[in-house]
Biotite code that builds the C-alpha atoms (Angstrom):
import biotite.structure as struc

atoms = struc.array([
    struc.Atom([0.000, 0.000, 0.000], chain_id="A", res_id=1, res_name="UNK", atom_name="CA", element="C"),
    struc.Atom([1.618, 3.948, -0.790], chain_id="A", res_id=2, res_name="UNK", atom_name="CA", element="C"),
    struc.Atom([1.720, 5.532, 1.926], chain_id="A", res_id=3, res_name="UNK", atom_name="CA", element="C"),
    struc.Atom([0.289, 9.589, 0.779], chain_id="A", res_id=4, res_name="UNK", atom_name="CA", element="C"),
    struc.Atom([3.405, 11.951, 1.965], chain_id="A", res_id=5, res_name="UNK", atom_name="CA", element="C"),
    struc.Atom([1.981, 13.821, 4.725], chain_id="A", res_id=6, res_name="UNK", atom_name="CA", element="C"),
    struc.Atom([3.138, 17.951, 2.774], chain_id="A", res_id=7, res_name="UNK", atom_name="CA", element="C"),
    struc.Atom([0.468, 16.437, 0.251], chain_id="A", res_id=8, res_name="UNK", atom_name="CA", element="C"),
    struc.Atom([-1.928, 15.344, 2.399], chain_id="A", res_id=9, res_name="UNK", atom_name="CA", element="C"),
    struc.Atom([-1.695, 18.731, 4.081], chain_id="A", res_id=10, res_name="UNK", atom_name="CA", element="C"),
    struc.Atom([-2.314, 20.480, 0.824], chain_id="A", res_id=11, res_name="UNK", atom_name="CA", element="C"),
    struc.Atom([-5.306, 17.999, -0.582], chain_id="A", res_id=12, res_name="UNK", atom_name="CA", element="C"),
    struc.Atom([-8.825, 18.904, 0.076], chain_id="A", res_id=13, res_name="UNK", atom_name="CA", element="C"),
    struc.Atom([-11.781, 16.862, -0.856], chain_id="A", res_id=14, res_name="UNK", atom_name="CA", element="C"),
    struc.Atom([-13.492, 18.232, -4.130], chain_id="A", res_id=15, res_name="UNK", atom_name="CA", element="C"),
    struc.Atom([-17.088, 18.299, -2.848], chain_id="A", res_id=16, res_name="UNK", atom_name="CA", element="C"),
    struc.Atom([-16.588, 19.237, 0.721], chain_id="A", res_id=17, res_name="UNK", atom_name="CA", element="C"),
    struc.Atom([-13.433, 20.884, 0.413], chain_id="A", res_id=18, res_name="UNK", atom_name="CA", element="C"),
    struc.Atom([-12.585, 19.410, 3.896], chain_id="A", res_id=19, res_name="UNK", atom_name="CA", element="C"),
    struc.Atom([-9.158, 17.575, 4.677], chain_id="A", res_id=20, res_name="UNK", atom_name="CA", element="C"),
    struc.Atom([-8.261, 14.072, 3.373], chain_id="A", res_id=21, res_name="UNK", atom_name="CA", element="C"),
    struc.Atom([-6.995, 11.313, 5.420], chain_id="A", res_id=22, res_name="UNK", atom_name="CA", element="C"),
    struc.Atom([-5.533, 8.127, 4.464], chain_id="A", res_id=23, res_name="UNK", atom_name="CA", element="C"),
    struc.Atom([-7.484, 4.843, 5.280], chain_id="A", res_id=24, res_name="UNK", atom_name="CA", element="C"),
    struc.Atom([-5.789, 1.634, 3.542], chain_id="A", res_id=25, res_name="UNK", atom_name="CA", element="C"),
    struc.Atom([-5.752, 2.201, -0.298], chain_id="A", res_id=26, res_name="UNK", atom_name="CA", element="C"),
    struc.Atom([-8.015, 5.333, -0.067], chain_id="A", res_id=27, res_name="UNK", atom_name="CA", element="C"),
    struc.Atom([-8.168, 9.341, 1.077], chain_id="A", res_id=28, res_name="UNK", atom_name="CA", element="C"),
    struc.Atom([-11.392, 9.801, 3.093], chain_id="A", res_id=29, res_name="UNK", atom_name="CA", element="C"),
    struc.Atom([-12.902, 13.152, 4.174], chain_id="A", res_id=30, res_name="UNK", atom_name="CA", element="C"),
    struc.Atom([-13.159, 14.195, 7.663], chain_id="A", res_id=31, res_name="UNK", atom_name="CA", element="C"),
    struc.Atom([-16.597, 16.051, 6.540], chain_id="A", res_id=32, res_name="UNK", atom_name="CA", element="C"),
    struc.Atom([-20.079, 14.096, 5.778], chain_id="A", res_id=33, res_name="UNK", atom_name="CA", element="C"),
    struc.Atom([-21.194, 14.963, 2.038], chain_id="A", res_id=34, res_name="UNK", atom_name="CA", element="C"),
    struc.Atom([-24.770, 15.683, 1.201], chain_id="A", res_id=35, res_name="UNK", atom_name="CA", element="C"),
    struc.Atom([-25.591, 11.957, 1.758], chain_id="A", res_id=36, res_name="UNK", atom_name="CA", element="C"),
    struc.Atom([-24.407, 11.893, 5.357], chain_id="A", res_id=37, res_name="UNK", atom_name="CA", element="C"),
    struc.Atom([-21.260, 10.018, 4.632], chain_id="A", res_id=38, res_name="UNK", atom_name="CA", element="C"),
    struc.Atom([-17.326, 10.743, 4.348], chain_id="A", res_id=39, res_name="UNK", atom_name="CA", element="C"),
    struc.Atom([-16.290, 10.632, 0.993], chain_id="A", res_id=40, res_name="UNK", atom_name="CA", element="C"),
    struc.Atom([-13.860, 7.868, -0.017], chain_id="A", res_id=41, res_name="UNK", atom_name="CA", element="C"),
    struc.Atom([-11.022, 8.326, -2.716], chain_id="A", res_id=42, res_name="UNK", atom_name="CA", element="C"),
    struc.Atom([-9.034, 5.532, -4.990], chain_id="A", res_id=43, res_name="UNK", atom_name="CA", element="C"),
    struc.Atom([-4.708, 5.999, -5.002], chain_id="A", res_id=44, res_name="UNK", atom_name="CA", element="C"),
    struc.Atom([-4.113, 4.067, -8.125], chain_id="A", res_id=45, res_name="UNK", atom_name="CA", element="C"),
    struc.Atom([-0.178, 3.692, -8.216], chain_id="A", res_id=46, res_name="UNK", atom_name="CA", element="C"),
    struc.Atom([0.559, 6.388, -5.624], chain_id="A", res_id=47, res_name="UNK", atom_name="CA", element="C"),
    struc.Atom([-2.396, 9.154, -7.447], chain_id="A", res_id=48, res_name="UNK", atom_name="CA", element="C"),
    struc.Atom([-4.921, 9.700, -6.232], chain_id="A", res_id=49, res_name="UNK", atom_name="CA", element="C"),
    struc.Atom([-8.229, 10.295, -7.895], chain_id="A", res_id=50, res_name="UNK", atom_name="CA", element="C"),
    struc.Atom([-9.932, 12.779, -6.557], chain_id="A", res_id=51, res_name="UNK", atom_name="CA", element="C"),
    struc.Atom([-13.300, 12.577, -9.020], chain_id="A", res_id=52, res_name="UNK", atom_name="CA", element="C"),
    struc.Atom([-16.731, 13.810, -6.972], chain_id="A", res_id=53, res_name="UNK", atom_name="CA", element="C"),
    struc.Atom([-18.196, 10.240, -6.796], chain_id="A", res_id=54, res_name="UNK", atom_name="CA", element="C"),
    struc.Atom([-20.703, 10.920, -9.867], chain_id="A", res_id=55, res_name="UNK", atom_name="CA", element="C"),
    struc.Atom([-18.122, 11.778, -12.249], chain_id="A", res_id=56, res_name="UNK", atom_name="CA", element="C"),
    struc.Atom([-16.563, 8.872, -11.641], chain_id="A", res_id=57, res_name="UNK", atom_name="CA", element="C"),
    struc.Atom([-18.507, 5.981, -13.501], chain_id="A", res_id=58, res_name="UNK", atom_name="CA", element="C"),
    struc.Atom([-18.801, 8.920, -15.955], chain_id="A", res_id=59, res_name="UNK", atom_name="CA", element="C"),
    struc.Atom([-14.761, 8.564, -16.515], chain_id="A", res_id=60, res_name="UNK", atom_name="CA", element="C"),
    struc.Atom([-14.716, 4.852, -17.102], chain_id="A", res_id=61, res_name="UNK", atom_name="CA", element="C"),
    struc.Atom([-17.523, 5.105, -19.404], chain_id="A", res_id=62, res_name="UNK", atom_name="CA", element="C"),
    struc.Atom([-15.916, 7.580, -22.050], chain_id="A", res_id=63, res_name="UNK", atom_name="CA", element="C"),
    struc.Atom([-14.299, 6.657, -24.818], chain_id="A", res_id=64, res_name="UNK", atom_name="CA", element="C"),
    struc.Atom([-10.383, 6.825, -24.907], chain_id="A", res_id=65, res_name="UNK", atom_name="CA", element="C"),
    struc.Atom([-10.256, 9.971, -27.596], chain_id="A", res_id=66, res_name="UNK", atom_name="CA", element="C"),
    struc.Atom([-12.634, 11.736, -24.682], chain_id="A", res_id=67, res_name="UNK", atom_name="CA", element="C"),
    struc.Atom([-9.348, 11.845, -22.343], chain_id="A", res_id=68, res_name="UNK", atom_name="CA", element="C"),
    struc.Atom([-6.592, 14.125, -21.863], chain_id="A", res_id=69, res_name="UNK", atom_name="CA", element="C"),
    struc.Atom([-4.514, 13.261, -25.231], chain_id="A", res_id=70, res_name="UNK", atom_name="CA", element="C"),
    struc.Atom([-6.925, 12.457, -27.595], chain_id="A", res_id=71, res_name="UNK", atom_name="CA", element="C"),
    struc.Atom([-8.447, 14.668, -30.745], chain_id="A", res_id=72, res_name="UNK", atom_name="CA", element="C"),
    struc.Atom([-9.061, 18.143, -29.554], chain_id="A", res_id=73, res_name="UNK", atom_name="CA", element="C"),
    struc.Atom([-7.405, 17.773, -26.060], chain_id="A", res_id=74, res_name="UNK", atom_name="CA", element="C"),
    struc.Atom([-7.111, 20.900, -24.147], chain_id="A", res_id=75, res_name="UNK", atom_name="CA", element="C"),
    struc.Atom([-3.546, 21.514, -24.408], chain_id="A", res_id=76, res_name="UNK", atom_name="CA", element="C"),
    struc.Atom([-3.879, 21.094, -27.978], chain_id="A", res_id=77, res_name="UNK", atom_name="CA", element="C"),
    struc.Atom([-7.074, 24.045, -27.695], chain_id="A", res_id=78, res_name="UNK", atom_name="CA", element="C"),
    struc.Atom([-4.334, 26.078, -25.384], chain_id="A", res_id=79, res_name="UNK", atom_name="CA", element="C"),
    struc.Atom([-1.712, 26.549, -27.859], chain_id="A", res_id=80, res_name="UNK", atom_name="CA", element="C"),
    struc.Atom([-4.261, 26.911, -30.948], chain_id="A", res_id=81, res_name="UNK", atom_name="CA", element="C"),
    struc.Atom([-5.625, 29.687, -28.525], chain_id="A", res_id=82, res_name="UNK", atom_name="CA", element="C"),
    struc.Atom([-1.900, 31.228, -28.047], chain_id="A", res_id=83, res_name="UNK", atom_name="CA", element="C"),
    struc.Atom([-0.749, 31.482, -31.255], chain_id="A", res_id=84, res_name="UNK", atom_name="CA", element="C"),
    struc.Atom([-4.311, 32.690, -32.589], chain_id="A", res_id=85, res_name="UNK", atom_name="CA", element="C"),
    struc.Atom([-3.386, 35.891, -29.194], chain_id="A", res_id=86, res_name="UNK", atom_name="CA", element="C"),
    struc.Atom([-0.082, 36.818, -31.359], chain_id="A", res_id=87, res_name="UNK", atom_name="CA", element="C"),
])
């Protein structure tokens, strides 16, 4: 199990709650109750964690590969269309 360096766990916040994370096994939980009630559990998937609001999550799987960062009309690629297009 990777063990979260405490600097970044002192500098991660949830994304819904935007309370403090705290490491439980092979997950980053909030210390504040989301709208349902419950702490918020987070995936670290080789060291990272993913820190997707629980319904964008299935969301993520679902898309297509080309829908991800990298693919046909990623945003870096929209980034330095929109820099050069600034000159």
């Amino acid at each position: 199990m990777p063990k979260i360096s405490p600097d970044l766990l002192s500098v991660l916040r949830c994304p819904v709650t935007g309370s403090t994370l705290v490491q439980e096994g092979e997950e980053l939980v909030s210390t504040a109750a989301g709208q349902s009630g419950e702490k918020l559990r987070y995936a670290i998937e080789d060291g990272i964690p993913l820190l997707l609001p629980p319904e964008l999550v299935s969301a993520a799987n679902a898309a297509p590969s080309d829908q991800h960062d990298g693919g046909p009309g990623a945003v870096a690629g929209t980034a330095a269309s929109g820099a050069s297009s600034a000159e």
